[in-house]
VOKE-372776 format. One line per field, with one value per residue (C-alpha): residue in three letters; x, y, z. Coordinates in Angstrom, 3 decimals. Layout:
BEGIN
res <- c(ALA  ...)
X <- c(X  ...)
Y <- c(Y  ...)
Z <- c(Z  ...)
//
This chain:
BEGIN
res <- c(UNK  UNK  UNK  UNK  UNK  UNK  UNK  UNK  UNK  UNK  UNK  UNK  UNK  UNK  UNK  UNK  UNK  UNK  UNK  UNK  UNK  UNK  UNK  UNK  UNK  UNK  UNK  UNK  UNK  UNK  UNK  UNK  UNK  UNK  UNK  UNK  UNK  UNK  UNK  UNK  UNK  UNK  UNK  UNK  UNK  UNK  UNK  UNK  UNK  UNK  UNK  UNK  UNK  UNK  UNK  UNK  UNK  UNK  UNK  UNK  UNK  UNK  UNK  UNK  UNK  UNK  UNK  UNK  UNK  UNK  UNK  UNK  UNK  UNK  UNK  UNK  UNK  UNK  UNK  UNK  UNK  UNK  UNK  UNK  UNK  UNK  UNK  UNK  UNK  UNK  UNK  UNK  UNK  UNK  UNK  UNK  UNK  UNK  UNK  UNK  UNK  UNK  UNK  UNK  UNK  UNK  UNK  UNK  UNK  UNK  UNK  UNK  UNK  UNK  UNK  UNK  UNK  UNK  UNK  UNK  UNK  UNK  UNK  UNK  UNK  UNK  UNK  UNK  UNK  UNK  UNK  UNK  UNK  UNK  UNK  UNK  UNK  UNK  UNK  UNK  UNK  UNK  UNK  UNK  UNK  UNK  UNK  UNK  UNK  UNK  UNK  UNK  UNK  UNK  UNK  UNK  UNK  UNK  UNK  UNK  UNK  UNK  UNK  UNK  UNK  UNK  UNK  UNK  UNK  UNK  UNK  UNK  UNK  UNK  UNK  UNK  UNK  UNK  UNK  UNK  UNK  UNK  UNK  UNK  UNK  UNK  UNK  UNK  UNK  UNK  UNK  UNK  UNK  UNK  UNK  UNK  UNK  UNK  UNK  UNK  UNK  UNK  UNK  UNK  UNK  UNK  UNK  UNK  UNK  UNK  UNK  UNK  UNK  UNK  UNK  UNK  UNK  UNK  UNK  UNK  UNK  UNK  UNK  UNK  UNK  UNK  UNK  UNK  UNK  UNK  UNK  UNK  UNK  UNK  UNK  UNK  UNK  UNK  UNK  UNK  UNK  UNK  UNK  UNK  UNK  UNK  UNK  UNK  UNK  UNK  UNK  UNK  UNK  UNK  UNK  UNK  UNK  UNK  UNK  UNK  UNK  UNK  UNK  UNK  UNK  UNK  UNK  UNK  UNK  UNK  UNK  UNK  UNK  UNK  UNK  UNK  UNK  UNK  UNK  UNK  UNK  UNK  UNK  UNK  UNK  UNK  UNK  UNK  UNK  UNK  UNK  UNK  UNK  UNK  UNK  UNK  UNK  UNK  UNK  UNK  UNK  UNK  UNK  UNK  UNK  UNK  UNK  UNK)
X <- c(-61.850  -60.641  -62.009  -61.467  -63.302  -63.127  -64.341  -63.103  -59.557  -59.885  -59.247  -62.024  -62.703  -65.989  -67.518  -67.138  -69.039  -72.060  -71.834  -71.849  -74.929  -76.713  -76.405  -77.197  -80.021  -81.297  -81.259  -82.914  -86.227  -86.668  -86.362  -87.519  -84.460  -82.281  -79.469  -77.280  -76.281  -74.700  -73.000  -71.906  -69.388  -68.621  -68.010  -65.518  -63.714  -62.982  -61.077  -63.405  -63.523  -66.801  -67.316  -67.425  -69.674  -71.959  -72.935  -72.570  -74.355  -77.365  -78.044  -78.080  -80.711  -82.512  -82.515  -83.122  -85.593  -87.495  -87.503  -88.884  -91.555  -93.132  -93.126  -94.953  -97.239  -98.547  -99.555  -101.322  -98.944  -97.843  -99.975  -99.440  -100.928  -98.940  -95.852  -96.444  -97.054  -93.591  -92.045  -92.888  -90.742  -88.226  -87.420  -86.548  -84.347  -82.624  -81.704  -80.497  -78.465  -76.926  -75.851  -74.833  -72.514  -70.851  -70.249  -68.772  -66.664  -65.013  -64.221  -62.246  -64.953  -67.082  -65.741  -65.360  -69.087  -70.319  -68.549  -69.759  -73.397  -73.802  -72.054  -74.734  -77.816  -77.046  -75.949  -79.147  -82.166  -79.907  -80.512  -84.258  -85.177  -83.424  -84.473  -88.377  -88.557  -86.740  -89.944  -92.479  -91.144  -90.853  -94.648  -95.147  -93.039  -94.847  -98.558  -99.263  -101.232  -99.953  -101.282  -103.421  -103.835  -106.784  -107.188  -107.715  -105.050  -101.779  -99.180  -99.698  -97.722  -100.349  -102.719  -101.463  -103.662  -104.148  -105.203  -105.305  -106.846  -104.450  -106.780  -104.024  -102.570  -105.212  -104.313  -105.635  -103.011  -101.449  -99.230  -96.694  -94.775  -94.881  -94.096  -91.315  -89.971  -89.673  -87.530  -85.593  -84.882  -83.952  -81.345  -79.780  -80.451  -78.776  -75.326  -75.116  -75.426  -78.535  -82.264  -83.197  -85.271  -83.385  -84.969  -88.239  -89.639  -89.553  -90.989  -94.028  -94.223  -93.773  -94.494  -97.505  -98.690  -98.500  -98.295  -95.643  -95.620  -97.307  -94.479  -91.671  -93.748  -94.492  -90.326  -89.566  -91.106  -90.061  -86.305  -86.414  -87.782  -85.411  -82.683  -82.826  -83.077  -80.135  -78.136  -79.192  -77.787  -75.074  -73.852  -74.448  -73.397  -70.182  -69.434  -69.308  -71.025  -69.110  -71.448  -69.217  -69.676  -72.917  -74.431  -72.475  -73.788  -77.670  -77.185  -76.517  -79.251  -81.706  -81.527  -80.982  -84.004  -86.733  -85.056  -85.259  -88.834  -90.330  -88.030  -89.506  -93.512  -92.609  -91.328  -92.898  -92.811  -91.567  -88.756  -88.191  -87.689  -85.530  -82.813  -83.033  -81.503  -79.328  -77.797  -78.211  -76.165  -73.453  -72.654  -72.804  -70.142  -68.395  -67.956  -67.447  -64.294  -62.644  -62.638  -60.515  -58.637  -54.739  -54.705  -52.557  -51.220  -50.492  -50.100  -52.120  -51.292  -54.617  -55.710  -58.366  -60.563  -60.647  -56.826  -56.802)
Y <- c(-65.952  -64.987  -65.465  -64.661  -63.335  -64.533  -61.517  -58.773  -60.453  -59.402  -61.508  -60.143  -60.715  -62.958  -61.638  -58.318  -58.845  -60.156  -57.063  -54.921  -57.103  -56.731  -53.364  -52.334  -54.741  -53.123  -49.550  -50.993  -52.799  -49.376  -46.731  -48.770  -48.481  -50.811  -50.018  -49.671  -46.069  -47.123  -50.848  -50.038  -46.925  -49.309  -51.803  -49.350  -47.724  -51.863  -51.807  -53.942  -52.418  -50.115  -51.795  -55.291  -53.344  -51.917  -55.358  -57.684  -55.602  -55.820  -59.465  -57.699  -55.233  -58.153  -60.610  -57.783  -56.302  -59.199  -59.787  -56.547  -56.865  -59.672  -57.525  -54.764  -56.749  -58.422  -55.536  -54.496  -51.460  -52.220  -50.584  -53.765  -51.471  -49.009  -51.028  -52.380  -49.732  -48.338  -51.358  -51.279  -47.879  -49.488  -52.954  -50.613  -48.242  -51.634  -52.198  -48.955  -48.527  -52.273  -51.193  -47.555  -49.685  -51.631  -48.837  -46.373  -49.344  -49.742  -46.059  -46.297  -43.647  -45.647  -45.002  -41.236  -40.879  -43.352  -40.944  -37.810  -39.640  -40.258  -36.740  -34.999  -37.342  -38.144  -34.187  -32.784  -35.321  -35.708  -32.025  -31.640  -34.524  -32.918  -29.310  -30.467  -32.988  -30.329  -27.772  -30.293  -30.942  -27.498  -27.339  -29.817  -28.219  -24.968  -27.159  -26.150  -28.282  -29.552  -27.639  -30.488  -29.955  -30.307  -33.646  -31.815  -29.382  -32.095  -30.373  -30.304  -33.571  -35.361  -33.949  -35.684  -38.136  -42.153  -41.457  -44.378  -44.653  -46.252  -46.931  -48.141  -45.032  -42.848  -41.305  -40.445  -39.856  -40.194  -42.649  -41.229  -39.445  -43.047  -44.796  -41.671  -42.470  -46.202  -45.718  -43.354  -45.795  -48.630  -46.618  -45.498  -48.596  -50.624  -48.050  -46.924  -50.207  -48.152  -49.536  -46.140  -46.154  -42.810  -41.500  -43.202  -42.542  -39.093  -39.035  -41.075  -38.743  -35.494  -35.751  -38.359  -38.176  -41.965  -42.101  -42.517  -45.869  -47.329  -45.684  -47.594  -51.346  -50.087  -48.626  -52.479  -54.379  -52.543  -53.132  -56.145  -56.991  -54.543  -55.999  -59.580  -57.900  -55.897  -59.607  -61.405  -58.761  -57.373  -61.306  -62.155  -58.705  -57.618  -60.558  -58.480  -60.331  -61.481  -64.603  -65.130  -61.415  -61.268  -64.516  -63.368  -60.274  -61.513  -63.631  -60.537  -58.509  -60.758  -60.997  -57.130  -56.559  -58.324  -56.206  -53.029  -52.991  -53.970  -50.937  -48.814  -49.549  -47.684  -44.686  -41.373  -40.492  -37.488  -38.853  -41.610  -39.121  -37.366  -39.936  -41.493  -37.959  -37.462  -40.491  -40.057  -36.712  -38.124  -40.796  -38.051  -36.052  -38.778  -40.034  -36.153  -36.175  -39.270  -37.576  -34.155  -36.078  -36.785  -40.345  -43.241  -44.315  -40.925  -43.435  -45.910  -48.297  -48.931  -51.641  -50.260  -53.202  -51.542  -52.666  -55.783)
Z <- c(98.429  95.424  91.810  87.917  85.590  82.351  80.057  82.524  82.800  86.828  89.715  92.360  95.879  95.434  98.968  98.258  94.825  96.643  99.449  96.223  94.552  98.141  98.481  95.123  94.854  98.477  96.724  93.676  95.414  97.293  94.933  91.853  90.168  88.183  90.039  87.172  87.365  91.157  90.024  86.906  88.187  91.117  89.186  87.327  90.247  91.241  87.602  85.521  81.822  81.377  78.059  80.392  82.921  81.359  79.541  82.630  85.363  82.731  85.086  87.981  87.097  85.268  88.737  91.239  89.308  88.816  93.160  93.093  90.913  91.891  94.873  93.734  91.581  94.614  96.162  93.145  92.464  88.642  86.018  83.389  80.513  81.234  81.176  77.777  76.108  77.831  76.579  72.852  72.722  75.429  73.489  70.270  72.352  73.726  70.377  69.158  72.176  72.016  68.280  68.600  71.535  69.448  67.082  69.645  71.073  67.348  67.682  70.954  72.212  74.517  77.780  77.030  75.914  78.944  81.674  79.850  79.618  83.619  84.557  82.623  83.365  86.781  88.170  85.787  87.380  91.167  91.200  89.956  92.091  95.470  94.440  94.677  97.205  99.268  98.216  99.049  102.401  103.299  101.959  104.706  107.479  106.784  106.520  103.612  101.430  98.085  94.832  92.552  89.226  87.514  85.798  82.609  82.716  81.039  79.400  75.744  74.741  76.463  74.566  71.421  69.482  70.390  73.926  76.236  80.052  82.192  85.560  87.841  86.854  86.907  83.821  79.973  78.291  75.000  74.031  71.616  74.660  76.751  74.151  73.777  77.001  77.258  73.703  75.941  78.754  76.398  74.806  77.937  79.241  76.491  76.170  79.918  81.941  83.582  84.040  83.464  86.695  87.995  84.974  84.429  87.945  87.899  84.314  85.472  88.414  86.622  83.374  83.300  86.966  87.703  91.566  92.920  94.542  91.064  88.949  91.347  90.485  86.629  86.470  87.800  85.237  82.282  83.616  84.026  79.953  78.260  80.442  79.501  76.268  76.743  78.078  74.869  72.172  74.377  74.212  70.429  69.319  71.263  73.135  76.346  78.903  81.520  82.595  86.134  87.826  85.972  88.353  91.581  91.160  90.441  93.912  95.496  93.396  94.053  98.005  98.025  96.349  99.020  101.329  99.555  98.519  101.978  103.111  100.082  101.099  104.674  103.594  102.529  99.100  99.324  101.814  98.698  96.017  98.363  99.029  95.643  94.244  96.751  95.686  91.678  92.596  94.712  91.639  89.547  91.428  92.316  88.632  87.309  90.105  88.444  85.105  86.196  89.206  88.321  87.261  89.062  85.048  82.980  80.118  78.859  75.605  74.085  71.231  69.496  68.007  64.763  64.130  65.705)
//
């Protein structure tokens, strides 16, 4: 059964839109991850315009995001302090990165800086994720016991001024470099078509010490906020939003999710952060590949908006 979407200009196979919602939204509920940096290059390789993409698979993340968090905050694993202060740095990132959107898309440079973007982001974290969940299994094989760091011993952005305790967390921290990163995962967020959870996990792992099944709840809940956020001003400011793919694809999403983040409570963490970069690092590859492979068209006209 085939249907057309309106803002992509793309007639699309509407079962294999909800496989792709499904599976994305199963990935997303276990690793606490938007999904975004998966769907949205998917979503390319199937021919739909990144611009279109990026704005549209926003839903997606916003529906199976919101299945997973409601989740995670029944078990208790989402560290609601924590997430707001995250999300008064993330809704001002969502912003930036809707504008400085619009601007590149003016330019004709969008698609250019959105491949470059993932290449870098998703080969650089793929890699440190695999590299030391590798190390801590081999910790394990060997039986050797992890090395915990004192409580007191936080690297010196940490130690910055306006401390808060976070007790789901476990953590005293500062809030300049949380509020720091959720700014970071809006922005991405907003110009990638990413939650950000690829990249948030980790940094609650690594860089705040948020364990790690209360950073996958905590990651959920601040992408699903910036990315209604990101649906509202990607659809008053550059008219991107295609509202057809974006439901399909929250049916799918949504369903995934439940799925995914029973999966996710069953698995070792270190198994988790395993898989999760293998994957980031396969997308990576696999989008770095498309940008030196021959293409099918050598030529392309293109209409840039700024001469329309």
């Amino acid at each position: 059964m085939t249907i057309y979407l309106p803002i992509a200009e793309l007639p699309v196979n509407i079962f294999a839109l909800l496989a792709l919602g499904i599976a994305v939204g199963f990935i997303s509920g276990m690793f606490g991850v938007g999904g975004g940096f998966l769907m949205t290059p998917l979503l390319v390789f199937l021919g739909v315009p990144p611009a279109v993409a990026v704005a549209s698979v926003s839903t997606h993340m916003a529906a199976s995001s919101l299945s997973g968090t409601l989740t995670y905050l029944r078990r208790g694993q989402v560290d609601i302090p924590l997430s707001l202060v995250l999300l008064a740095g993330g809704l001002t990132g969502t912003l930036t990165g809707v504008v400085t959107f619009r601007v590149l898309r003016s330019f004709g440079q969008l698609d250019l800086i959105i491949a470059i973007a993932y290449i870098v982001l998703l080969g650089t974290i793929g890699t440190m994720m695999v590299v030391e969940s590798l190390r801590a299994l081999a910790r394990e094989w060997r039986g050797e016991k992890s090395t915990v760091k004192r409580p007191g011993a936080h690297p010196w952005f940490l130690r910055m001024p306006f401390k808060m305790r976070f007790r789901e967390s476990r953590i005293y921290v500062s809030v300049i470099p949380v509020v720091t990163i959720g700014f970071a995962i809006g922005f991405l967020g907003a110009l990638m078509g990413i939650g950000g959870g690829f990249i948030l996990v980790p940094a609650l792992i690594y860089l705040l010490r948020v364990p790690t099944l209360t950073s996958v709840g905590t990651s959920l809940m601040l992408t699903l906020v910036t990315m209604v956020a990101a649906i509202l001003m990607h659809a008053v400011l550059n008219q991107t939003v295609d509202a057809v793919l974006g439901l399909v694809l929250m049916v799918g999403g949504t369903v995934g999710a439940q799925f995914g983040a029973r999966a996710g409570q069953t698995m070792k963490a270190e198994n988790l952060r395993l898989l999760l970069g293998m994957l980031v690092l396969a997308v990576g590859l696999r989008v770095a590949w498309d940008q030196i492979a021959r293409p099918a068209d050598l030529y392309v006209v293109h209409v840039s908006e700024r001469t329309q």
